[in-house]
C-alpha positions in Angstrom: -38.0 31.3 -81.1 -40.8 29.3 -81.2 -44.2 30.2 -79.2 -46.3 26.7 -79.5 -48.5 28.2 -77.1 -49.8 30.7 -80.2 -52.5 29.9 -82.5 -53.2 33.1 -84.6 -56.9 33.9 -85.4 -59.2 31.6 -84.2 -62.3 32.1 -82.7 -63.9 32.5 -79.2 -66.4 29.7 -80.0 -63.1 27.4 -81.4 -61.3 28.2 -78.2 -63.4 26.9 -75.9 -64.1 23.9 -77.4 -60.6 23.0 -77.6 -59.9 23.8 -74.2 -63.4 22.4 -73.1 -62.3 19.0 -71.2 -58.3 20.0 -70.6 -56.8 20.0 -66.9 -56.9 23.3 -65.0 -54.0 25.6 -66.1 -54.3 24.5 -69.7 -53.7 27.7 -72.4 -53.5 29.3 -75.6 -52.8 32.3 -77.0 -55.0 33.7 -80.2 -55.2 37.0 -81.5 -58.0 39.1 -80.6 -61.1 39.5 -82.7 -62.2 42.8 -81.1 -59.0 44.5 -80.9 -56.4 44.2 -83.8 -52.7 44.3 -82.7 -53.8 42.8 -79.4 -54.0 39.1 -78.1 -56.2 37.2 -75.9 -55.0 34.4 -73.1 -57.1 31.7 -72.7 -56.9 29.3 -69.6 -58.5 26.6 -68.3 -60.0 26.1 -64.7 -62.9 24.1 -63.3 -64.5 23.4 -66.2 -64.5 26.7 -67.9 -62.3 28.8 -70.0 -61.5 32.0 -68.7 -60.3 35.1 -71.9 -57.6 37.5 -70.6 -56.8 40.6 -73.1 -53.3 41.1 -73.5 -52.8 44.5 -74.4 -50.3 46.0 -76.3 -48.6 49.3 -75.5 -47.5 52.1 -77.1 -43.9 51.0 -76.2 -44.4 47.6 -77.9 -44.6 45.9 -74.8 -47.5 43.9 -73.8 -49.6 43.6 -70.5 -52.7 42.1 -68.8 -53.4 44.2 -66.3 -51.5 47.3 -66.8 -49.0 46.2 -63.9 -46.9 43.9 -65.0 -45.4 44.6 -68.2 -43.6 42.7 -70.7 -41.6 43.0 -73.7 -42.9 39.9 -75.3 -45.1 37.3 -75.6 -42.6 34.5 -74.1 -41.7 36.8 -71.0 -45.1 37.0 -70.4 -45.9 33.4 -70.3 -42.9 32.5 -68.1 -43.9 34.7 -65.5 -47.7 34.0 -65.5 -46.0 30.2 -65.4 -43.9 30.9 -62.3 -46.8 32.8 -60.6 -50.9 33.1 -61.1 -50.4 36.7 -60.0 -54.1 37.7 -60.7 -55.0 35.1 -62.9 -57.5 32.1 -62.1 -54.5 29.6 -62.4 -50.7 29.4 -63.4 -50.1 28.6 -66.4 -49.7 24.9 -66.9 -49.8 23.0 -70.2 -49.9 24.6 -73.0 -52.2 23.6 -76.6 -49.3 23.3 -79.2 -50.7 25.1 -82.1 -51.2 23.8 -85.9 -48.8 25.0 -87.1 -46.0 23.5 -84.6 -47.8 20.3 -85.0 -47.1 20.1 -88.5 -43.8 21.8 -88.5 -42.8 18.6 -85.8 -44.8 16.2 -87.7 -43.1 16.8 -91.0 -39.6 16.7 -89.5 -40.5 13.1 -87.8 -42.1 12.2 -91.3 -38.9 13.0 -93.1 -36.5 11.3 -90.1 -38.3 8.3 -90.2 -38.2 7.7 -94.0 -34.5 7.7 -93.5 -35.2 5.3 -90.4 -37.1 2.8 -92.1 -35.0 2.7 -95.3 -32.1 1.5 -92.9 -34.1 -0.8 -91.0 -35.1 -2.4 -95.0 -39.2 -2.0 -93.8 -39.6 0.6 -96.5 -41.9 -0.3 -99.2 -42.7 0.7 -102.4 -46.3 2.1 -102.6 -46.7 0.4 -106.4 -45.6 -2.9 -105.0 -48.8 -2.7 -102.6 -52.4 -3.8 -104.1 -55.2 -2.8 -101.6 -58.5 -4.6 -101.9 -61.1 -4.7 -99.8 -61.9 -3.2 -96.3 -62.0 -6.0 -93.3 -62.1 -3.6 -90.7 -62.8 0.4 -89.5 -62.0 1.8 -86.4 -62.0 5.3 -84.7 -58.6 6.6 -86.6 -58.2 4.2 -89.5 -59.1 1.4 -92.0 -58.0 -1.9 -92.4 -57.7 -3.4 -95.7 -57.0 -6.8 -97.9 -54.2 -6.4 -99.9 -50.8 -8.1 -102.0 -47.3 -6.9 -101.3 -45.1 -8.8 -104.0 -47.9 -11.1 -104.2 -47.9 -11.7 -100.5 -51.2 -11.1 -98.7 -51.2 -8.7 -96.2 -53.5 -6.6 -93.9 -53.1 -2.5 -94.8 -53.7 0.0 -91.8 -54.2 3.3 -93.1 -55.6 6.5 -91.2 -58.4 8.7 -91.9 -56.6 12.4 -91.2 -53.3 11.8 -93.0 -50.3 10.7 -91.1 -49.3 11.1 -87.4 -46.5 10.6 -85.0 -48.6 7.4 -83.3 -49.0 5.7 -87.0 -44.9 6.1 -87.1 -44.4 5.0 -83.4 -45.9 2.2 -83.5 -44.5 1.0 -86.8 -41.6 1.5 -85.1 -42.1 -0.7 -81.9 -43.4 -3.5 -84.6 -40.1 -3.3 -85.9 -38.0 -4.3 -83.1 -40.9 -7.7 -82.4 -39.8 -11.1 -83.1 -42.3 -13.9 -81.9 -44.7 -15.9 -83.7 -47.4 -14.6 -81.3 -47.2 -11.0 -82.1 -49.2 -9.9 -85.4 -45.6 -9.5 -87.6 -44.8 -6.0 -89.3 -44.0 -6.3 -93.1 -43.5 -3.0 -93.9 -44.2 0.4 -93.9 -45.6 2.9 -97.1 -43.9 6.2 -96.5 -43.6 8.7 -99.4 -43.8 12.6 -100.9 -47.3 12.0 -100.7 -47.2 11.9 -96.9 -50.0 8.9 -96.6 -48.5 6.1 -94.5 -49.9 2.9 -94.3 -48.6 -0.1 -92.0 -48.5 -3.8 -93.7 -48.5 -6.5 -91.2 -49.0 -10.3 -91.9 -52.6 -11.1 -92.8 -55.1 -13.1 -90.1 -57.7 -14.9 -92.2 -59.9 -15.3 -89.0 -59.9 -11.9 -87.8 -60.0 -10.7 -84.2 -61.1 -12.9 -81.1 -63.8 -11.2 -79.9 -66.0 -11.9 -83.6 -64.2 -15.6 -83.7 -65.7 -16.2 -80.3 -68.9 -14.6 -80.2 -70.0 -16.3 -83.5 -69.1 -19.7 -82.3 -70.1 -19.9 -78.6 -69.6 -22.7 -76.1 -71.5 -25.5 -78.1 -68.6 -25.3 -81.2 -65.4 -24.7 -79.2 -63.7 -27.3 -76.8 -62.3 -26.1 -74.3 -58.6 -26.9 -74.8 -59.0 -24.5 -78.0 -60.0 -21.6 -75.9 -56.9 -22.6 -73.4 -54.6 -23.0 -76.7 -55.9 -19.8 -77.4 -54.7 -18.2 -73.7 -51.8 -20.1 -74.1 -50.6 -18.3 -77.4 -51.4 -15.2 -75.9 -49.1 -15.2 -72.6 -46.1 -16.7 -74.9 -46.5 -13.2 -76.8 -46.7 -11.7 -73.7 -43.6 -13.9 -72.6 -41.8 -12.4 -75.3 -42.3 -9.0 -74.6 -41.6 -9.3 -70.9 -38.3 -10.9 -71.4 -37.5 -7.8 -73.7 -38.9 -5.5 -70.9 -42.1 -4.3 -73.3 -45.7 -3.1 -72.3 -48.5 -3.6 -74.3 -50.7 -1.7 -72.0 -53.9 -2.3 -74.1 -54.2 -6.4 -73.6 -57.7 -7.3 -74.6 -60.0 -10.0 -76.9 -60.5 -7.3 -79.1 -56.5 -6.8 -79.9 -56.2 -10.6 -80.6 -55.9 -12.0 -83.8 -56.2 -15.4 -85.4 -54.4 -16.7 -88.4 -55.6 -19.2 -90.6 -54.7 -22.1 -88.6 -56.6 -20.2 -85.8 -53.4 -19.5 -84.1 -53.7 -16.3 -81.5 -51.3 -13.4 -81.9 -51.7 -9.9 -80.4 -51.8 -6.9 -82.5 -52.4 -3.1 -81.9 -49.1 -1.8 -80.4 -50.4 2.0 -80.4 -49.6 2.4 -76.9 -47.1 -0.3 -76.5 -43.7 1.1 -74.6 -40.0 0.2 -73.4 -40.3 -0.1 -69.3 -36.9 1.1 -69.6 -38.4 4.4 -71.6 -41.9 4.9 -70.9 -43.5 7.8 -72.6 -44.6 10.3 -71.0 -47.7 9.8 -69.3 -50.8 12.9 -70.6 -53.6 13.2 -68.0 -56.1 12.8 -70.8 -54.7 9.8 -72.3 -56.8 6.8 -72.9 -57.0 3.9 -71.0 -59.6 0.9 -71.4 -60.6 1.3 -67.4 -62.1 -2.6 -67.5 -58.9 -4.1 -68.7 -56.3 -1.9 -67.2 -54.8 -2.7 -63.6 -55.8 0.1 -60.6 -52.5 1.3 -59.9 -52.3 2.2 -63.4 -55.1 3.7 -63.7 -53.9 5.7 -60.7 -50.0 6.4 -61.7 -49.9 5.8 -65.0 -47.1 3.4 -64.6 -47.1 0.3 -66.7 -45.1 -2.7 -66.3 -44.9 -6.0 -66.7 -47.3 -6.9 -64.2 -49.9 -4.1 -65.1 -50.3 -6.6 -68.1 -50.7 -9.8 -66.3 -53.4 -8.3 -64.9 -55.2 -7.3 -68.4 -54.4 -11.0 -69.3 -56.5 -12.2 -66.3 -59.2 -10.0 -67.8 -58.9 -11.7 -71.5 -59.1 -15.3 -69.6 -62.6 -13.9 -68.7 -63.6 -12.7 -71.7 -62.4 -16.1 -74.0 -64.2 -18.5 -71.5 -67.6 -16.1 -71.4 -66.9 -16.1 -75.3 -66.4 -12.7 -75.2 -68.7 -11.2 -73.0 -68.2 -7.5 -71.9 -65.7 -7.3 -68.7 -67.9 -6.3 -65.2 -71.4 -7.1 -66.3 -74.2 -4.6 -65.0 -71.1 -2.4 -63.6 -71.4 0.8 -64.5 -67.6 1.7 -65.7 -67.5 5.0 -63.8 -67.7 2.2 -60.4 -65.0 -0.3 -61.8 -62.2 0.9 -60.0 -64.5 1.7 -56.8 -65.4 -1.8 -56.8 -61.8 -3.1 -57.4 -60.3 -1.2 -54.8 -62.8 -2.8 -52.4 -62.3 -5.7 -52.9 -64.9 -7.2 -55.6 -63.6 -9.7 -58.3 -65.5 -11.3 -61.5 -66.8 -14.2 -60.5 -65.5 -16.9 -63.0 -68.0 -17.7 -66.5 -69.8 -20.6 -66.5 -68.7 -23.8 -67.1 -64.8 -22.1 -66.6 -62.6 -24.7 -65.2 -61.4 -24.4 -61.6 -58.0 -24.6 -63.0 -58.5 -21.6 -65.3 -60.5 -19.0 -62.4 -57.5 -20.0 -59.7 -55.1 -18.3 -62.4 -57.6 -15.1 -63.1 -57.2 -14.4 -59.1 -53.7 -14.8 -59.0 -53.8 -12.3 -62.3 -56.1 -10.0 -59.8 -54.1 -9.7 -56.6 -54.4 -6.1 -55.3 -50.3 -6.5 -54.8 -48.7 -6.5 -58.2 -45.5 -8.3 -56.6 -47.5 -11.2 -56.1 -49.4 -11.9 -59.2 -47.5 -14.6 -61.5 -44.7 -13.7 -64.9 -45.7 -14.8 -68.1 -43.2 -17.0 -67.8 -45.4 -18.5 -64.8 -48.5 -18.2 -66.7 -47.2 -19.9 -69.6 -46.0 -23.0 -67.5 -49.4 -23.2 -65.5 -51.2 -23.3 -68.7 -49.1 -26.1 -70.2 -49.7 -28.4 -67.3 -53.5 -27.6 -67.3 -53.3 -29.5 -71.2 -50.7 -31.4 -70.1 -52.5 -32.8 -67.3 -56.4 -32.3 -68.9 -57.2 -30.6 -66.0 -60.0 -28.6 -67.8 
């Protein structure tokens, strides 16, 4: 039976740093330095990491506190689990060790070769050329390259594969719209490097495009074309019941005829099968609807409002959201009531749909279906 929970011999020092910023009742289980044959339990609570020894008996059984007694490891954790019973918490979450980790990552590597053969997205690493870099970010590269002698963008990561990489492949997979950056393929072999080929956007992302340019070089109905593209992605996804959950200039892409479509589908979900939801996972707070924030529930409507958010940014030309807001206040000052005011030189027509985007009452803020009709009568009607 697998014990996640236990991660051999690794240091105090290593311990605490992994469990340094985890929510109370988080745990591991390591073998003891000072005491061979014995363990040590490691928990989480208020900001510190408290070290139980878990001794073990003569009789093979194993104890904390020489009262209750346990014949193994995994009877031990269920009951400290169930009750605190002298310990600074319950047990909670546990840190799945290395070892599970890549015994679960492997299997999901191997399943979703098999995947991705049937889907016909498998290529051939010597049909890929990579050239040069365009682009770094936290987990990965981004690089020019040929597949077949088509170009292509090539996401790669820095710390070999993971289950996100494969994920969100996956999602790409299922996309259809000429708004959303387009998977070609995926790179999946014995050498277990993956790298993710989408369609190749000559003008990069919208935040450079915009902030090199400014208000002097771009009309306004280009920055409105360039809203427009993005809710008719959005339409898309809605109608298919997606989230993107990260909506934001910087995810936005621009082809060669400057044409907008949104990329970066790492936390992109079904409404219909949300993933579950980690206390530490990452959110952008100044995009990212309050009761979001709060619930971690993401629909359809938590978008609209990021969308509002990227009408800001494209007609500041990409100006950081909440200007001398500190971001620990955002939310404060959301839930009180505070709204961007609209850039300058933003048409009325464009600010009346950023506070529809923003109503505290998610029922009430407009579809992308909405959104997309509004923006077609504001060039319709050159009401900019």
């Amino acid at each position: 039976m697998q014990m996640p929970w236990l991660h051999g011999k690794i240091s105090r020092e290593r311990t605490e740093k992994i469990l340094a910023t985890t929510a109370n009742g988080t745990f591991l289980i390591r073998e003891s330095t000072n005491y061979p044959g014995d363990y040590t339990l490691c928990l989480s609570f208020d900001g510190k990491v408290e070290h139980y020894r878990i001794h073990l008996l003569e009789n093979s059984h194993y104890t904390c506190d020489h009262e209750a007694v346990f014949p193994n490891l995994i009877q031990l954790v269920a009951h400290y689990k169930r009750d605190a019973d002298g310990l600074c918490h319950e047990l909670v979450s546990p840190v799945i060790s290395e070892n599970i980790k890549n015994h679960l990552e492997n299997s999901n590597f191997d399943a979703k070769i098999v995947e991705f053969r049937k889907a016909g997205i498998l290529v051939n690493r010597k049909d890929v050329k990579v050239g040069e870099i365009i682009g770094r970010g936290e987990f990965g590269d981004v690089f020019a390259g040929f597949f077949l002698g088509q170009k292509v963008a090539v996401k790669s990561l820095k710390n070999g594969i993971t289950s996100d990489l494969l994920t969100e492949a996956k999602f790409m997979s299922q996309l259809n719209n000429v708004h959303l950056v387009a998977l070609i393929g995926v790179v999946m072999d014995g050498t277990r490097e993956v790298n993710i080929l989408t369609e190749f956007m000559a003008n990069g992302n919208l935040v450079d495009f915009l902030r090199s340019r400014g208000r002097y070089q771009l009309e306004k109905i280009q920055l409105i074309k360039f809203a427009l593209n993005v809710a008719d992605g959005m339409r898309y996804m809605e109608a298919n019941r997606l989230v993107h959950r990260d909506l934001a200039c910087r995810n936005i892409l621009l082809d060669e005829a400057y044409c907008a479509k949104i990329s970066d589908f790492g936390l992109a979900q079904s409404v219909d099968n949300p993933t579950t939801q980690s206390k530490s996972q990452f959110f952008p707070i100044k995009w990212t609807a309050v009761e979001a924030l709060r619930s971690g529930v993401f629909t359809s409507q938590t978008d609209v409002w990021s969308f509002g958010v990227i009408l800001w940014e494209i007609f500041s030309f990409a100006r950081i959201p909440y200007p001398r807001i500190l971001i620990q206040d955002v939310v404060r000052h959301i839930e009180q009531g505070y709204r961007m005011e609209p850039p300058e030189d933003c048409p009325v027509s464009i600010s009346n749909i950023m506070t529809k985007t923003w109503d505290s009452n998610p029922e009430n803020r407009p579809t992308f279906v909405q959104l997309c009709r509004m923006l077609e009568d504001i060039i319709a009607k050159k009401l900019y």
